[in-house]
C-alpha positions, 0 to 999 in steps of 0.5 A, a space after each residue: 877749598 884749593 884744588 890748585 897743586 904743584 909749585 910755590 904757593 906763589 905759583 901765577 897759574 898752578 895745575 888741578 891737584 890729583 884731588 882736585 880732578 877727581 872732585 871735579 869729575 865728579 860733579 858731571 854727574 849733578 852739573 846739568 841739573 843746576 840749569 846754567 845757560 853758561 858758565 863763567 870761568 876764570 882764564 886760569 887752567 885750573 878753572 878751565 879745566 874744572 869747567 872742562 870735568 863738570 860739564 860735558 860738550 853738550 853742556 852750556 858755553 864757557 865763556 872765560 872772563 878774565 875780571 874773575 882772575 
């Protein structure tokens, strides 16, 4: 599943979709039941801001990691 929009398909570091945030959104609903101590995220925005919608301030730490670019 993409939730990368905007731009080429070449585009290096392209924004969440419309879709792709609203998808997002709603896993905040069912996130901290999956018990994760943290989250490692891809430095890409779409990641972060994935990371960002699915999980709310009190949830675990986003520990970017850029070898999962």
């Amino acid at each position: 599943m993409s939730h990368a929009g905007g731009g080429s398909r070449h585009e290096h570091d392209p924004y969440l979709t419309e879709e792709g945030e609203r998808q997002a959104a709603s896993w905040r609903a069912v996130a901290p039941g999956w018990g994760a101590e943290a989250l490692l995220c891809s430095p890409l925005r779409r990641c972060i801001r994935t990371a960002l919608l699915a999980f709310d301030a009190a949830g675990p730490p986003i520990e970017l990691t850029p070898s999962l670019r």
